[in-house]
Every structure is written in structure tokens, then in C-alpha cells.
C-alpha positions as CSV (number, residue, x, y, z in Angstrom):
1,X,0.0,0.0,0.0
2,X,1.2,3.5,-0.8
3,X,0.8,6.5,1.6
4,X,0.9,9.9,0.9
5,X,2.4,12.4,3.4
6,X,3.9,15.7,3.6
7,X,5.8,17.7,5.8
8,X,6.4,22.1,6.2
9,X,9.6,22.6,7.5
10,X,11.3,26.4,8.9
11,X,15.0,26.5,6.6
12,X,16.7,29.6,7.8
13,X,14.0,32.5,8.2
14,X,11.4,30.8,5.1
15,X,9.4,28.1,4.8
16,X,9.6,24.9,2.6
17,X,7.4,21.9,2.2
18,X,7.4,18.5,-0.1
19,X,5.7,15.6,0.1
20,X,6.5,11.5,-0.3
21,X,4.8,8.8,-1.2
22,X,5.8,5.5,0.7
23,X,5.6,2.4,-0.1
24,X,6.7,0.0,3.3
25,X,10.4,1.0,4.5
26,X,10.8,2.4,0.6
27,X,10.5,6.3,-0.2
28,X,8.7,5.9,-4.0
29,X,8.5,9.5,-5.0
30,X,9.5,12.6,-2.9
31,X,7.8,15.8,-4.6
32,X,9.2,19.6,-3.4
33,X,6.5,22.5,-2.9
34,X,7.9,25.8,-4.6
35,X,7.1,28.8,-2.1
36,X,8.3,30.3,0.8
37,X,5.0,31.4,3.0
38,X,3.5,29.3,5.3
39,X,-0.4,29.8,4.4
40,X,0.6,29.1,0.6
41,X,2.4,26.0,1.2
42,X,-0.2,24.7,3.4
43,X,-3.2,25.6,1.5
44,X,-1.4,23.7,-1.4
45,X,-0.8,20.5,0.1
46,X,-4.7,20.5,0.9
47,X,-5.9,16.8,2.6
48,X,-2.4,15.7,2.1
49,X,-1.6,14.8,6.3
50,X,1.4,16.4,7.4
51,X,4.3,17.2,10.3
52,X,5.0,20.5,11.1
53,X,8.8,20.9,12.1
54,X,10.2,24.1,13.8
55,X,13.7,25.4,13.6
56,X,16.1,24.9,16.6
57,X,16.1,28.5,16.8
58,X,12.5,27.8,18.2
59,X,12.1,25.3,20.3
60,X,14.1,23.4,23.4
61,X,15.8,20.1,23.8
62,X,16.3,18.4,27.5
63,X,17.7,15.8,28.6
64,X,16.6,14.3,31.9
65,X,17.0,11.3,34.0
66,X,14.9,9.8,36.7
67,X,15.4,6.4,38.6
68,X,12.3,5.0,37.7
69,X,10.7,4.6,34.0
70,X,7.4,4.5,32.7
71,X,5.7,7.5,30.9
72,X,2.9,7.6,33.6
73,X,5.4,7.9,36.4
74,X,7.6,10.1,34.3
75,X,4.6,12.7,33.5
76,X,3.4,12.9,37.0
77,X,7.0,14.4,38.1
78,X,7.9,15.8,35.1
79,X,6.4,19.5,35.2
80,X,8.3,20.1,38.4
81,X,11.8,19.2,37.4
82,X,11.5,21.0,33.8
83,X,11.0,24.6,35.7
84,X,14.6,25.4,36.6
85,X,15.4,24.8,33.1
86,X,13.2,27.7,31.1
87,X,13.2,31.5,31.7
88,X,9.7,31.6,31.8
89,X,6.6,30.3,33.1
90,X,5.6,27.1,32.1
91,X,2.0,28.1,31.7
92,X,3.2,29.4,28.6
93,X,5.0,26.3,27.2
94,X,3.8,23.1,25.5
95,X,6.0,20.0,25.6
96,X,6.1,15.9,25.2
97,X,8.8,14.0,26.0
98,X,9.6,10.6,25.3
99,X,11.8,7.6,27.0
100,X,14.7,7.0,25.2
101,X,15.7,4.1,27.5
102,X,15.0,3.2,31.0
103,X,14.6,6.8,32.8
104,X,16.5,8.6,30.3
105,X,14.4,10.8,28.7
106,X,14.2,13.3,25.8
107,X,11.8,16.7,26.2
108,X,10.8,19.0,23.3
109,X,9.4,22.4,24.6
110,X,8.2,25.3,22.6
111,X,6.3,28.3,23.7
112,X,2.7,28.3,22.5
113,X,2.6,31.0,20.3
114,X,4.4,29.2,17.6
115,X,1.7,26.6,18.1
116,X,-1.6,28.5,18.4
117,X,-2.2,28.9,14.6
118,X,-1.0,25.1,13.6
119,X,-3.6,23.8,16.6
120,X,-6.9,24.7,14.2
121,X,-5.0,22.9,11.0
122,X,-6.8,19.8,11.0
123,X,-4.1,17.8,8.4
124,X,-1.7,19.2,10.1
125,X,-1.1,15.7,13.1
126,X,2.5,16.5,14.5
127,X,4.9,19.2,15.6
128,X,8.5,18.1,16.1
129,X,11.5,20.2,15.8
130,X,14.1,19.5,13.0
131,X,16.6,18.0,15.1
132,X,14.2,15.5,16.0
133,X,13.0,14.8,12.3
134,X,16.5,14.7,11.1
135,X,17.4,11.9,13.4
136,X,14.1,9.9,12.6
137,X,14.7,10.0,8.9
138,X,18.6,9.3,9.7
139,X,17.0,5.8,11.8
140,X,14.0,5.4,9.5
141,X,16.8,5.1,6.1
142,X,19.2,2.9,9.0
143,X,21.8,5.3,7.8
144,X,22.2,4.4,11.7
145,X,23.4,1.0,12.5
146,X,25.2,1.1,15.8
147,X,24.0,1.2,18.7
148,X,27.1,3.5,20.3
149,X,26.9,6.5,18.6
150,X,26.9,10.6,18.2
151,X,24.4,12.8,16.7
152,X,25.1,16.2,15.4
153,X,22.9,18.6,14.0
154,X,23.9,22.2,13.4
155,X,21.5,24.8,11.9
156,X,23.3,28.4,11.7
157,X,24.0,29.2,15.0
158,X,22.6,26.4,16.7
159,X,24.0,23.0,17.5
160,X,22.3,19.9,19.0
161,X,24.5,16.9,20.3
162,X,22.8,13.5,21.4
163,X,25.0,10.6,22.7
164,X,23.4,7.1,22.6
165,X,25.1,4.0,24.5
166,X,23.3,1.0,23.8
167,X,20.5,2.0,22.1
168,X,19.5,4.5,25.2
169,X,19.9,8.3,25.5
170,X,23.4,9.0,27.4
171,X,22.7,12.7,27.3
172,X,22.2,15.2,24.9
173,X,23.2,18.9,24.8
174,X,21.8,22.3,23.0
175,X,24.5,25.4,22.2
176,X,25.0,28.1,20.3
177,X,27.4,27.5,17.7
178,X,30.2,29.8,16.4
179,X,32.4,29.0,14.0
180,X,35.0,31.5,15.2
181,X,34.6,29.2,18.8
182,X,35.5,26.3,19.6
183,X,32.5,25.1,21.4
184,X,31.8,22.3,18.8
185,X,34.7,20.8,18.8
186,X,34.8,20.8,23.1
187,X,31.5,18.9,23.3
188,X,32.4,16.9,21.0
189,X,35.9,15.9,22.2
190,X,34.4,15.4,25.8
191,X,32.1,13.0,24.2
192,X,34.6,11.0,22.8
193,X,36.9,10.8,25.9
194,X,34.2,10.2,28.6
195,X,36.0,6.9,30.1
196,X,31.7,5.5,30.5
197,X,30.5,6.6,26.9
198,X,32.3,4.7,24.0
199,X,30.8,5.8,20.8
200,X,31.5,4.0,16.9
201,X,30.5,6.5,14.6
202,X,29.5,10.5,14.9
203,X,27.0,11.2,12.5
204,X,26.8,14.9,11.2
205,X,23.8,16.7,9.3
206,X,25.1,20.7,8.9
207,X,22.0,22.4,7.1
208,X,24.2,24.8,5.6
209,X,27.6,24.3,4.3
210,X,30.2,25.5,7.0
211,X,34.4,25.4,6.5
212,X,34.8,25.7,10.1
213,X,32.0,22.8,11.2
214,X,34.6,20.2,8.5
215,X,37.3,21.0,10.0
216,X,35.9,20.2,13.0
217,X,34.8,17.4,11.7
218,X,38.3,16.2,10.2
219,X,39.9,17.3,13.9
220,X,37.5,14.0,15.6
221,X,38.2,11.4,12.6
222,X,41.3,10.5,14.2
223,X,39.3,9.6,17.7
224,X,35.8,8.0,15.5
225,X,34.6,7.0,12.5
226,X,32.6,10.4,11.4
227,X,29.9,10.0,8.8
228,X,28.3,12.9,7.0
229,X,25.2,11.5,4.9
230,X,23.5,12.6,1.8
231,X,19.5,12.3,0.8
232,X,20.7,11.5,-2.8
233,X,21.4,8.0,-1.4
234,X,18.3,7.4,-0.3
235,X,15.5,9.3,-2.1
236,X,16.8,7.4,-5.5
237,X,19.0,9.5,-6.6
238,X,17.5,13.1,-6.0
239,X,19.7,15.7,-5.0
240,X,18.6,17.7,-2.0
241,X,20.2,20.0,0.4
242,X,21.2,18.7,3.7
243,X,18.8,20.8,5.5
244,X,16.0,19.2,3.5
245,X,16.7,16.1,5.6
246,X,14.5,18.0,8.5
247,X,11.3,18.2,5.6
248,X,12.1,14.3,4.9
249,X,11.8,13.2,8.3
250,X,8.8,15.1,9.4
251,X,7.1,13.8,6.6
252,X,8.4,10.3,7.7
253,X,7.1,11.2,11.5
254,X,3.3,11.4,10.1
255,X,3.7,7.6,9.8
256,X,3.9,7.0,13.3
257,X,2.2,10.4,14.8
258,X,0.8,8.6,17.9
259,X,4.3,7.5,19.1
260,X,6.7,10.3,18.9
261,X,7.0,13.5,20.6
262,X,4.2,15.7,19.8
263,X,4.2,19.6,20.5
264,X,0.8,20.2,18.7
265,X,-0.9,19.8,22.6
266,X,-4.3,19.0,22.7
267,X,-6.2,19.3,18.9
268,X,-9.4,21.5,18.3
269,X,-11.2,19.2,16.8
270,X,-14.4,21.3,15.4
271,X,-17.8,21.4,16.7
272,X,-20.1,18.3,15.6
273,X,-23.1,18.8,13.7
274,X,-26.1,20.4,15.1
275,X,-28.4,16.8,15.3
276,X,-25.4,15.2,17.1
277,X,-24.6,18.2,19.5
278,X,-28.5,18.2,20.1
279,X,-28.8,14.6,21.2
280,X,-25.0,14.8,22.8
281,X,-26.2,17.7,25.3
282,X,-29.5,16.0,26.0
283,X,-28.0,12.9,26.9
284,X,-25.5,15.0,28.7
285,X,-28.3,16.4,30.6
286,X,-30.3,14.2,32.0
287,X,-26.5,12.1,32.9
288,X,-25.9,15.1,35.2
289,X,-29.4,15.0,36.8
290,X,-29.5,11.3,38.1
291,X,-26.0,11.8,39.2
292,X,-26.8,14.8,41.1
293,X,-29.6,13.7,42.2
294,X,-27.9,10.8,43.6
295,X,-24.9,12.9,45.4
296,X,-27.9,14.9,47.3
297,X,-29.3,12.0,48.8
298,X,-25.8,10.2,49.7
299,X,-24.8,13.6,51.2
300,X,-28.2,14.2,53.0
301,X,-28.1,10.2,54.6
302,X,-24.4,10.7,55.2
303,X,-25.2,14.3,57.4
304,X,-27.8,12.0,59.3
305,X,-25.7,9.4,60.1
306,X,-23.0,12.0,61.2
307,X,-25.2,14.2,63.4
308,X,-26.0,11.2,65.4
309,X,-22.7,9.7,65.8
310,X,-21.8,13.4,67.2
311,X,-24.6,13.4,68.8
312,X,-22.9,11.3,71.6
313,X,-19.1,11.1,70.6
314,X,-18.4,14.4,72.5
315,X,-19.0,12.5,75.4
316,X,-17.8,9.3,74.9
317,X,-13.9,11.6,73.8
318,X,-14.3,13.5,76.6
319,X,-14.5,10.5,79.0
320,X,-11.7,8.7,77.3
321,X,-9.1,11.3,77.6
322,X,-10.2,12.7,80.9
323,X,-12.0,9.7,82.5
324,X,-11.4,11.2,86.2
325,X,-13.3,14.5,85.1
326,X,-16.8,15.6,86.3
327,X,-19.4,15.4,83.2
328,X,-19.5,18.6,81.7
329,X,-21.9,20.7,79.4
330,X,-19.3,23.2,77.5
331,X,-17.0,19.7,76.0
332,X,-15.6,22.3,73.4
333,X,-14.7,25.1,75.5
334,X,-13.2,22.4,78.2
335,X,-11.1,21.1,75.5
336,X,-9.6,23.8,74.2
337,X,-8.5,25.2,78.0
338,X,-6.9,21.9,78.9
339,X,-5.2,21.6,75.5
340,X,-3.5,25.8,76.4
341,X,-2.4,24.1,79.6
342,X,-1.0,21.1,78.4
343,X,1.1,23.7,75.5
344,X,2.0,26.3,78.6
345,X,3.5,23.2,80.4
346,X,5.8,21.8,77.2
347,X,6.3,25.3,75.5
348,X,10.4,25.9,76.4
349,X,11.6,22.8,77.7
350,X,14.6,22.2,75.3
351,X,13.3,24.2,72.0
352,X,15.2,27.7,72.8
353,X,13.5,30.2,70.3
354,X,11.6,28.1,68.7
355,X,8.8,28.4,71.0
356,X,6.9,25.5,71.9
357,X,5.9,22.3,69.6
358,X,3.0,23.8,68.2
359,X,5.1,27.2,67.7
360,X,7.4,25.1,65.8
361,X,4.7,23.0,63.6
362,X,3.0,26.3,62.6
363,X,6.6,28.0,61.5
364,X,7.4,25.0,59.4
365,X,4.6,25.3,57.9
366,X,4.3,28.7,57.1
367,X,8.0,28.9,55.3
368,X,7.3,26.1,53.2
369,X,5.8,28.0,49.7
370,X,2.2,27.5,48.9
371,X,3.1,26.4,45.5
372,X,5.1,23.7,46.6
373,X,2.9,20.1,47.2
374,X,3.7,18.3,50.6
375,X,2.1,16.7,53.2
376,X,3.7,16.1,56.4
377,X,2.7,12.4,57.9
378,X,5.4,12.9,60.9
379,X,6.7,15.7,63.0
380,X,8.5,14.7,66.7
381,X,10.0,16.6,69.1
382,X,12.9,14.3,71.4
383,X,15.0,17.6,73.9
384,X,16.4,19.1,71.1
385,X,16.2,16.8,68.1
386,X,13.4,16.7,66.0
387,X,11.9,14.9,63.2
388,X,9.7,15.7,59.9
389,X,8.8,13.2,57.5
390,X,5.8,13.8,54.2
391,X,5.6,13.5,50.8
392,X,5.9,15.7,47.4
393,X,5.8,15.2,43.9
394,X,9.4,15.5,42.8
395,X,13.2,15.3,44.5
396,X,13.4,19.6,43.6
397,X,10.3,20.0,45.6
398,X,12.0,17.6,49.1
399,X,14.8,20.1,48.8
400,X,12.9,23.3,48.6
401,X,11.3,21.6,51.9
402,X,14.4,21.5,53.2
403,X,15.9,25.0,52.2
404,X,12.8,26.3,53.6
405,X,12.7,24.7,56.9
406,X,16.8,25.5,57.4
407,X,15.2,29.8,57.5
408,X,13.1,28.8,60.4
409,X,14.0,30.5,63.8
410,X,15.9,28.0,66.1
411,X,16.4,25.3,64.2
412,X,20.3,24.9,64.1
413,X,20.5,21.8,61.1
414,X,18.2,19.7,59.6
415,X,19.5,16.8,56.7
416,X,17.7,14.2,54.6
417,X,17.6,11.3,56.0
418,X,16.0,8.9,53.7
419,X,13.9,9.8,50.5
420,X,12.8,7.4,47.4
421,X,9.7,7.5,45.2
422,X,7.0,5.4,45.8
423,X,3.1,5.4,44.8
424,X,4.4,8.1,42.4
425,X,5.1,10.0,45.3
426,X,8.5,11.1,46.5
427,X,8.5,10.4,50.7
428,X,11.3,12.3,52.5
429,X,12.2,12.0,56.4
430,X,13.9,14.7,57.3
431,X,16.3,15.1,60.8
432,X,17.3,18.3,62.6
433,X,19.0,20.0,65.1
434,X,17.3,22.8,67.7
């Protein structure tokens, strides 16, 4: 069977777009777009279905690592460890990653305003950036054979590096380039002569053609085999740029949409016809009504139930904590004086400034920031020791825990004592000094 895809593709500050028709693992016919606009291109391909890939200049590459795998567990944690790595918000910012071996993992990021327009294209079923695309075609062709290797990709003043030992992602690294630097060449040499990392080849895509980046090049032959591939090899005989490897492996990446990164965030899909909306909302409707209906009378059987347990559970507390004491009428009010005696008689003894326990408590959580996620399932007091123990949602939150607890008044120390992830929650227990 032959499929028909396409791909639109940023080269430089322009546009450019072809299409290919596939036939298995086989490339039958690749077909270039003339035009440099973006609406023109697009409206010529029509229903063709197409990638969208962005220039480096664009969008982000990160490589992280977590001791776990899993792309639930990974996107539950995620978020948090990605914010010390952009210089803005996240609300603004769409990203996918994708596990490139166990917990080494690969994140595009791009800010949405480069995505807002492409989000209403309905053809349009993938965003990827062109480093991405260029090693997907550079896999798809199996111009890549080993499993120890080095991806390069420079674009103008940009330069992606991605290391791969056994098949997994052994890190990966986004610069600006300069040809009048020798950043390139740095990177590149520290990959080589990491004593862990033993790559075979270095494969190199340059979208433009660069003196400085061969020379480079020629410097690391002498340390690995270096390989610098051309599409004419592979698109039967057709002579293309090297940048144009980006459009070829975008196109290539509509294949397999549903498995790659994707930065086209959730789709807009279009509003259904008016018969199906009609019988949607109905149905909709009358969903909502039994269901609410049913939530009023679990909540008014579960208030009955409730005011008659309290009816008599005042008592029945008040007798098992004070079980000497005289019945009483005012249980609240009784409660709350014994409980400011009992904090007068422990407030001092061996917490300095800190106050009493409940002075302490309150300051430790008051310093923590609201933003942060934790709850505390242990705090203990022994003379002037103490322990806290919770959980977050990541390792950066347990030590903004910790950094805020060290600002409290009195406390002297405090180190983590034990923290692993489990339940998809990180639990930290935390020991300190007074």
C-alpha cells in the first residue's frame, strides 16, 4: 500500500514543504513544494496529512533522568523538574517528551505561540522540531546502524549533540554554535573521551555548508569513525540539500504520529453537527441530573448518620481522655483550656527560640511555599532533636522543603535522611537539630 504524506519545515527564516509517497520501508516518490509562505504551502498540500517541524532556533531540547521509568510515572514528576530549566513560566509552554531508555528521557518544549495557529489545521497531526526529524529519517533510512553512537545537527547558530550508549539516550546537549569558537569541537571531544560513553561512529547533518564545522569534523576522525550523509542516497537518486533532511523526516514522522513526541498539545477538533450536539447535550443532561440527584441523597443520609454519631461522641472523647473529670456541658470550650495548659506546660523545655511544639509546627509550615505540594505524615519533638517526614511530587520539591525549613528561627541543622519514590510519590524524612 502507498501513503501519501507531507511535511512544512522552517529552513533559515522561510518556509519549505514536499511531500512522499511510501511504499513500506521504501520512499517511491518525494515531490518539493515551490514557495516560501507558510499559508501558501499549506493551503497547497490540501488533505495531504502532514508534520510541522520548527527550527532549533524555536524550540528546546532536555535531557533528563529519573530512577524510575514509565511515561505515567515520568509525567506525574515531570512538570516540576522541567521549571529550573526555562526562563519563563511554564503556563506558557507546550512539551512531550519521550523515554529514550530506562529513565533517560528526551523533552521538546516550545512556547505556544508558535503553536496556536498550527492547533486549528486539521491535516496538520504532528509538531516536532528539525533535530528530532533529522534523526528519525537518519533511523528510519538505517543510515544508523550502531547502537554506540553521536548525533550532530547544526543549523546556523545552533547545534544539538545527542549521545546514545546501547541503544539508550546517554545525554544530549543544545548550544550556540560559532564557527570562530571552539564550542563544537569541546563537546564533541568530551564526548569521545568520557571513560563510561564509547561511541562508533559521529553522525553529522550541517543544514548549511560550513568550512569551520569540516574542519571540526576532520579534527575528531582521528578519535571515531565520522559519517556525513546525503539524501541522494536514499530518495533514489534526488539531489537535496542537507537541511532538507529535517522536511524528509517530518514527513516520515506522520507515519507514526501517535508514538513520537508531539508539541501540537491538545487538537481543536471542530464542533459536531447540530443533530449530534442536540442529542450529545441531551444525553449530557439528563447524565448530570440522576448523578446529582444521587450525590444529594448520599450527602443528606451521610449528614444523618453524622449528626448522630456526634450526637454522643463528645461525650464518649471526653470520658476517654479525661476519665477522672466531672461530666461537663461546654465539651468544646473544656477542651480547648486543657489543651492551652497542656502547650504552657511543654512550651520551652529544650526548644530555645523556637517556642513550643505547636510554635514550631506552625513555623514549618508557614515557610514552606504555597506552591510547593507536601504533606507532612510525621513531625516529633525528642530535647532538642526533631523529626519531619511527608511527601511531594518530585526530588526539587523535598529540597525546597528542606531550604525552607533551614530559615526557620531556632532550628540549628536539619538533613535528609532517607527519600525514594514510591506510589508516584517522593516520601522524604527529614532530621534536625534545635
Amino acid at each position: 500500500m502507498i501513503r501519501k504524506v507531507g511535511s512544512l519545515f522552517q529552513q533559515g527564516g522561510s518556509w519549505c514543504g514536499l511531500t512522499l509517497e511510501v511504499r513500506g520501508r521504501k520512499v517511491t516518490e518525494c515531490d518539493i513544494i515551490p514557495g516560501e509562505d507558510f499559508d501558501d504551502l499549506n493551503n497547497i498540500m490540501g488533505n495531504c496529512p502532514r508534520t510541522v517541524s520548527l527550527s532549533p532556533h524555536t524550540g528546546y531540547l532536555v535531557h533528563l533522568r529519573f530512577p524510575f521509568s514509565g511515561k505515567r510515572k515520568i509525567s506525574m514528576v515531570i512538570r516540576g523538574e522541567l521549571e529550573e530549566y526555562f526562563p519563563f513560566s511554564l503556563d506558557d509552554v507546550l512539551f512531550d517528551f519521550q523515554e529514550m531508555g530506562r529513565g533517560s528521557v528526551l523533552v521538546a518544549a516550545v512556547q505556544k505561540l508558535y503553536i496556536d495557529k498550527l492547533r486549528t489545521e486539521r491535516q496538520i497531526k504532528l509538531v516536532t522540531i528539525n533535530t528530532i526529524a533529522i534523526l528519525y529519517a537518519l533511523q528510519w533510512f538505517d543510515v544508523i546502524s550502531d547502537t554506540n553512537f553521536v548525533f550532530v545537527h547544526i543549523d546556523g547558530d545552533r547545534a544539538a549533540i545527542m549521545a546514545f550508549q546501547e541503544g539508550r539516550l546517554w545525554f544530549a546537549r543544545q548550544l550556540v554554535y560559532s564557527n570562530r569558537a571552539d564550542i563544537l569541537r569541546e563537546a564533541l571531544h568530551e564526548c569521545a573521551s568520557d571513560k563510561e560513553f564509547k561511541p562508533e561512529t559521529c553522525y553529522v547533518v550541517c543544514s548549511n555548508e560550513d568550512p569551520a564545522v569540516a574542519a571540526t569534523i576532520d579534527a575528531l576522525r582521528s578519535d571515531v569513525r565520522v559519517e556525513m550523509p546525503f539524501l541522494r542516497d536514499y530518495l533514489q537518486g534526488l539531489d537535496l540539500p542537507a537541511s532538507f533532511w529535517a522536511g524528509v523526516g517530518a514527513a516520515l514522522l506522520t507515519l507514526n504520529a501517535k508514538r513520537e513526541i508531539n508539541l501540537l498539545g491538545d487538537r481543536h477538533e471542530g464542533f459536531p453537527p447540530i443533530d449530534k450536539l442536540v442529542l450529545l447535550g441531551a444525553g449530557s443532561i439528563g447524565a448530570a441530573s440522576l448523578v446529582l440527584a444521587g450525590m444529594l441523597y448520599l450527602d443528606l443520609h451521610l449528614k444523618n448518620r453524622a449528626y448522630a454519631y456526634l450526637g454522643v461522641e463528645q461525650n464518649n472523647l471526653y470520658r476517654s481522655v479525661f476519665p477522672k473529670s466531672p461530666p461537663v456541658k461546654n465539651i468544646p470550650g473544656v477542651l480547648e483550656e486543657k489543651i492551652r495548659a497542656m502547650s504552657k506546660d511543654v512550651s520551652g523545655v529544650g526548644l530555645g527560640a523556637a517556642g513550643s511544639p505547636l510554635r514550631l509546627l506552625a513555623d514549618l509550615s508557614s515557610s514552606i511555599d504555597t506552591q510547593v505540594d507536601v504533606k507532612f505524615s510525621e513531625f516529633r519533638i525528642d530535647g532538642n532533636d526533631f523529626i519531619v517526614a511527608g511527601t511531594t511530587v518530585s526530588f526539587a520539591s523535598a529540597e525546597k522543603i528542606k531550604k525552607a525549613i533551614e530559615q526557620v528561627e531556632g532550628i540549628r541543622s536539619i538533613e535528609i535522611r532517607n527519600i525514594d519514590l514510591s506510589d508516584d510519590q517522593v516520601r522524604f524524612r527529614m532530621e534536625g537539630k534545635l
